[in-house]
C-alpha positions in Angstrom: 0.0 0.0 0.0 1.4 3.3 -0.7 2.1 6.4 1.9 0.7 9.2 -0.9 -2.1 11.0 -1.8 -1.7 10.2 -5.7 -2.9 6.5 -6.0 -3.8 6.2 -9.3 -1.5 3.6 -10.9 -1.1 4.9 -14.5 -0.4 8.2 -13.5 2.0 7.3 -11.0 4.1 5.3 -13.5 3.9 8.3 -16.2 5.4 11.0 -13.1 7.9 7.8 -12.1 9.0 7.9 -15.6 8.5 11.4 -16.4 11.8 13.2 -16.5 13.5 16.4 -16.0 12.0 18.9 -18.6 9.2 16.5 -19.6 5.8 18.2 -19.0 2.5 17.1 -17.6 -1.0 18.1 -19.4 -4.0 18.4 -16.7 -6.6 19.5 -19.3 -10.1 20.5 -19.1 -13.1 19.0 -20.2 -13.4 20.5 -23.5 -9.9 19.8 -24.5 -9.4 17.3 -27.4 -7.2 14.5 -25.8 -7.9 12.5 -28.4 -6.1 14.7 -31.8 -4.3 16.8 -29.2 -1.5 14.7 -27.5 1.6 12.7 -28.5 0.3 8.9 -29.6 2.4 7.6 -27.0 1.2 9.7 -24.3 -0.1 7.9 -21.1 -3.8 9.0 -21.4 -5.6 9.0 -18.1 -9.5 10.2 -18.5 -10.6 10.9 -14.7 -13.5 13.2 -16.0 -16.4 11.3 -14.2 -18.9 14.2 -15.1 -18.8 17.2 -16.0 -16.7 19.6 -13.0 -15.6 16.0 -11.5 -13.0 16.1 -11.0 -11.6 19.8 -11.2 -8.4 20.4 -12.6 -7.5 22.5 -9.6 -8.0 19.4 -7.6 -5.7 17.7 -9.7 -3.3 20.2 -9.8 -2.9 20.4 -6.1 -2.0 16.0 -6.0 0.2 16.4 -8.9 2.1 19.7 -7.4 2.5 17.5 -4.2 4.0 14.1 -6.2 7.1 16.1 -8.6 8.8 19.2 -8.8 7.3 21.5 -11.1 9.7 24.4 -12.5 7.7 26.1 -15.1 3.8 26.3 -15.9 1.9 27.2 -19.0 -1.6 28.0 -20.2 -3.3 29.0 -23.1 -3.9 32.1 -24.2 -7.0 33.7 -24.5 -7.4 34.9 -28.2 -8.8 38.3 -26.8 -6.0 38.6 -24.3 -8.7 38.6 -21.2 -7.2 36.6 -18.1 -9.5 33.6 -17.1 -10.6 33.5 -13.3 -8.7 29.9 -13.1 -5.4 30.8 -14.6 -5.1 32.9 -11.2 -5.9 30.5 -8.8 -3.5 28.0 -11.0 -0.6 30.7 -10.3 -2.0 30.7 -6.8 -1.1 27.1 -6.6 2.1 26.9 -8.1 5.3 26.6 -6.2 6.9 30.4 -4.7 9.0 31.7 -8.3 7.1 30.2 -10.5 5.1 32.3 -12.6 2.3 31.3 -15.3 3.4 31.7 -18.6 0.5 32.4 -21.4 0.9 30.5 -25.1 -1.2 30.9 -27.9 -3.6 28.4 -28.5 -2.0 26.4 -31.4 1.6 26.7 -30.0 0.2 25.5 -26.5 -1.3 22.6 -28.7 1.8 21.6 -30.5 3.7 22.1 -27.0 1.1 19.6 -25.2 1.2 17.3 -28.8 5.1 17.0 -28.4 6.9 14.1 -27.5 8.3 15.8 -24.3 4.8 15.6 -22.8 4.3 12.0 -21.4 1.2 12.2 -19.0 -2.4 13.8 -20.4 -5.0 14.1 -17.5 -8.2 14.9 -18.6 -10.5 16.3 -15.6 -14.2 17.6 -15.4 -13.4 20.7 -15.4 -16.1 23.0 -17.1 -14.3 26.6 -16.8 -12.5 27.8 -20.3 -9.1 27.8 -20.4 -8.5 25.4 -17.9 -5.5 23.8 -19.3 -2.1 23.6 -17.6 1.2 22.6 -19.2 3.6 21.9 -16.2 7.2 21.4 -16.7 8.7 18.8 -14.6 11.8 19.9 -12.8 14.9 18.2 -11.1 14.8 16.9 -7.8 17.6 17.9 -5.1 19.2 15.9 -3.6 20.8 16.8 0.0 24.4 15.4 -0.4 25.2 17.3 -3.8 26.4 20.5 -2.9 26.3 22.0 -6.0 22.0 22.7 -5.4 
């Protein structure tokens, strides 16, 4: 039995195998998994029903299971700032702060061969997609950190 919050076993094996600079998708409920990440992307579909569960929920297990050392969201074509994208910078680890991408470059980004893990939620707000970069762990006898 394992001592963590995250228990699901495919996502689990994605983060164990997930490396430095390799990024995680939690995506929202109107994002296309399907057309929209790498073929050999672990796919995990937790979206029960719709705003189950929420990708801030997510966020929060994921944040708590690897070192994140960027984040990215989509762009709103108008350039407006969605409600979510500040609690996601709310969430994110002191230093880090949301970057914005346009909507096709955050598409190839989250297509790419650099993101292993796709973790489709219920979440019904727009623009509830987050692109994290996964960063390196540190360890306490090298001294260079």
């Amino acid at each position: 039995m394992l001592k963590t919050r995250l228990l699901h076993p495919d996502i689990l094996k994605a983060l164990s195998s997930a490396g430095h600079f390799s990024q995680i998708l939690i995506a929202d409920a109107n994002y296309p998994v399907a057309t929209r990440s790498h073929p050999s992307a672990t796919r995990a579909f937790l979206n029960l029903t719709a705003g189950i569960p929420k990708a801030t929920e997510v966020l929060e297990v994921v944040l708590d299971s690897i070192p994140v050392q960027a984040a990215a969201v989509m762009q709103i074509p108008n350039g407006a700032k969605a409600a979510i994208h500040a609690e996601f910078q709310s969430m994110l680890p002191k230093g880090i702060d949301l970057q914005y991408m346009e909507q096709f470059a955050f598409y190839e980004a989250a297509s790419s061969s650099m993101t292993p893990l796709v973790i489709a939620t219920g979440e019904t707000r727009r623009y509830a997609n987050i692109l994290l970069t996964v960063g390196a762990l540190k360890f306490h006898d090298d001294e260079s950190y």
